[in-house]
C-alpha positions in Angstrom: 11.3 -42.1 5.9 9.8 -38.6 6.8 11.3 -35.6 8.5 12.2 -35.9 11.9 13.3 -32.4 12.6 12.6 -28.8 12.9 14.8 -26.0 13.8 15.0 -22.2 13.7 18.6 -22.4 11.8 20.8 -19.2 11.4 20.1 -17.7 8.3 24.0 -17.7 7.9 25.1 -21.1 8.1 22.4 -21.9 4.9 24.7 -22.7 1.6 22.3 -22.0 -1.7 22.5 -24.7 -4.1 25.2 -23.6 -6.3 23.3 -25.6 -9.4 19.4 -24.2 -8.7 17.8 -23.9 -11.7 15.1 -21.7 -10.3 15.1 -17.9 -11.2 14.1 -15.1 -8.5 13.5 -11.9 -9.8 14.3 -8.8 -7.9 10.3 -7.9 -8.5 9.6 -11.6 -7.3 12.1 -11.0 -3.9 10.4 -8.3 -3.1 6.6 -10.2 -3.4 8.4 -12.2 -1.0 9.9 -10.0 1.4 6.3 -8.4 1.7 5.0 -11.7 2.2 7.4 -12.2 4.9 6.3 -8.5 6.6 2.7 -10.2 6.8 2.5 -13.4 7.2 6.1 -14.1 9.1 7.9 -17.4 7.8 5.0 -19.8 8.2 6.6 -22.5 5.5 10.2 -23.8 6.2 13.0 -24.0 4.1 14.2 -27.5 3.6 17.8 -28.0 3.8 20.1 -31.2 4.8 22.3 -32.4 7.4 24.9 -30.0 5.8 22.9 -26.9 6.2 22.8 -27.0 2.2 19.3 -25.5 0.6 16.8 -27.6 -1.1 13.4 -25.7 -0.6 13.4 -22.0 -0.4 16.2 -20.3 -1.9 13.6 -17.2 -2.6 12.4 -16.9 0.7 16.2 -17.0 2.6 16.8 -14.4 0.3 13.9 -12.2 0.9 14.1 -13.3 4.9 18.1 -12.3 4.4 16.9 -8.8 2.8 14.8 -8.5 5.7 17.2 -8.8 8.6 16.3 -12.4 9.8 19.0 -13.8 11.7 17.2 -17.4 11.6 14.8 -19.3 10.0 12.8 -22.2 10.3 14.4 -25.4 9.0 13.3 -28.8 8.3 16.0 -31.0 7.7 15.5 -33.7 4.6 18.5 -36.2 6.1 17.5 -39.6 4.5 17.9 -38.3 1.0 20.7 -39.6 -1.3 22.9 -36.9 -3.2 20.6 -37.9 -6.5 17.1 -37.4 -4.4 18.4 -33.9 -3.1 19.1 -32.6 -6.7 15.9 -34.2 -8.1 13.9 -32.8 -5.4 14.9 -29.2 -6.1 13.6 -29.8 -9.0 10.4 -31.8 -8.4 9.1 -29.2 -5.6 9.2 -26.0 -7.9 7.9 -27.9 -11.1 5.2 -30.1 -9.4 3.8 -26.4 -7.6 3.6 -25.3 -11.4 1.7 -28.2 -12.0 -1.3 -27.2 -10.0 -4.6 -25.2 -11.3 -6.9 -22.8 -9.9 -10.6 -23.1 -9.5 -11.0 -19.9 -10.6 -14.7 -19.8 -9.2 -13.5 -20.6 -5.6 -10.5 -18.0 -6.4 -12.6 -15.4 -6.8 -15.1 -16.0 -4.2 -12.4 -16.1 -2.1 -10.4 -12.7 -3.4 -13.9 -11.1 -3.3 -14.2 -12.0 0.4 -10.5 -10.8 1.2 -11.2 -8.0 -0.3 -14.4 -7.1 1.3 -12.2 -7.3 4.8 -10.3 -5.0 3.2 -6.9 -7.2 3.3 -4.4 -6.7 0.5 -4.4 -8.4 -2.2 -1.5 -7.1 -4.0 0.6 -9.2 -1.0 -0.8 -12.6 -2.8 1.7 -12.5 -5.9 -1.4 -11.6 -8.7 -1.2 -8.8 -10.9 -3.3 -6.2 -11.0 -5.1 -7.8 -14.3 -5.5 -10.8 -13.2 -7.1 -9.4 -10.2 -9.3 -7.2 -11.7 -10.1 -10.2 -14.0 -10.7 -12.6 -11.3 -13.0 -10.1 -9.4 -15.0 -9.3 -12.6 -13.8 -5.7 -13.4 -12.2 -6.4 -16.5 -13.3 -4.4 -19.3 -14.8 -7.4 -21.9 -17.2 -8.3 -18.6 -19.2 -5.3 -18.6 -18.2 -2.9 -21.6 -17.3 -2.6 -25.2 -13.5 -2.4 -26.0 -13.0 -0.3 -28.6 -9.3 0.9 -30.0 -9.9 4.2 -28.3 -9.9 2.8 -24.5 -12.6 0.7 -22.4 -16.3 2.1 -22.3 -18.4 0.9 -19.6 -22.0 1.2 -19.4 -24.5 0.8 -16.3 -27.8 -0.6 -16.3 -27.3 -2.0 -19.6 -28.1 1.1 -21.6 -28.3 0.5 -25.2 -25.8 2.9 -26.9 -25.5 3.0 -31.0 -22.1 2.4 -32.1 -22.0 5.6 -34.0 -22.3 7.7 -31.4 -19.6 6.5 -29.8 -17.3 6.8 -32.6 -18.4 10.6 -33.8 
């Protein structure tokens, strides 16, 4: 049986799960409470009849943070007590089981970032960004000890005279 129901929910009648397993950083809260400042809470927290947390514990607690008096809600009531722990568990470590075509990834950062949007509100670091867009230093220049040397229009430089 699917969800039936969908409901802003006050932020303060939603109990954590007092056995969650998943960590949230205070640099990962943050991510989230930027996210939050946006995009809004797009993606609802999952919860049962009891108003008890399954799905979301890091974005109540950003969306707390922020001052949100509710939340959106969608209410997993058919699960047994066993199905509600195992699904904690299933939803974070099946979204670690996904890739990235890194090709699409990067057309698509390269785009976002031709619009000028933000990409330090996606949750990449600022190497992986700069790796994904192509400005990392092994794409286009020798790494040396000494720092990162880049050259333009593939100008042929003797090693020597960068080290004298």
């Amino acid at each position: 049986m699917n969800t039936q129901k969908l409901e802003q929910v006050p932020i303060d009648k939603l109990v954590p799960y007092a056995r969650n397993a998943r960590t949230h950083s205070k640099e990962q809260i943050a991510q989230l409470r930027a996210s939050l400042r946006e995009f809004g809470f797009v993606s609802p927290a999952v919860i049962d009849a009891d108003y008890n947390i399954l799905v979301g514990h890091g974005r109540i607690t950003a969306a707390r943070e922020e001052g949100y008096e509710t939340v959106p809600c969608v209410f997993a009531e058919n699960l047994t007590e066993a199905q509600k722990r195992a699904y904690i568990l299933a939803d974070n470590q099946l979204a670690l089981n996904a890739g990235w075509d890194e090709e699409m990834l990067s057309v698509e950062l390269s785009d976002l970032q031709d619009q000028s949007f933000d990409l330090s509100l996606l949750g990449f670091d600022a190497s992986e960004l700069d790796k994904l867009l192509g400005k990392d230093c092994l794409s286009h220049a020798l790494f040396l000890p000494a720092g990162c040397y880049e050259f333009s229009n593939f100008d042929l430089i003797h090693i020597g005279h960068l080290l004298s």
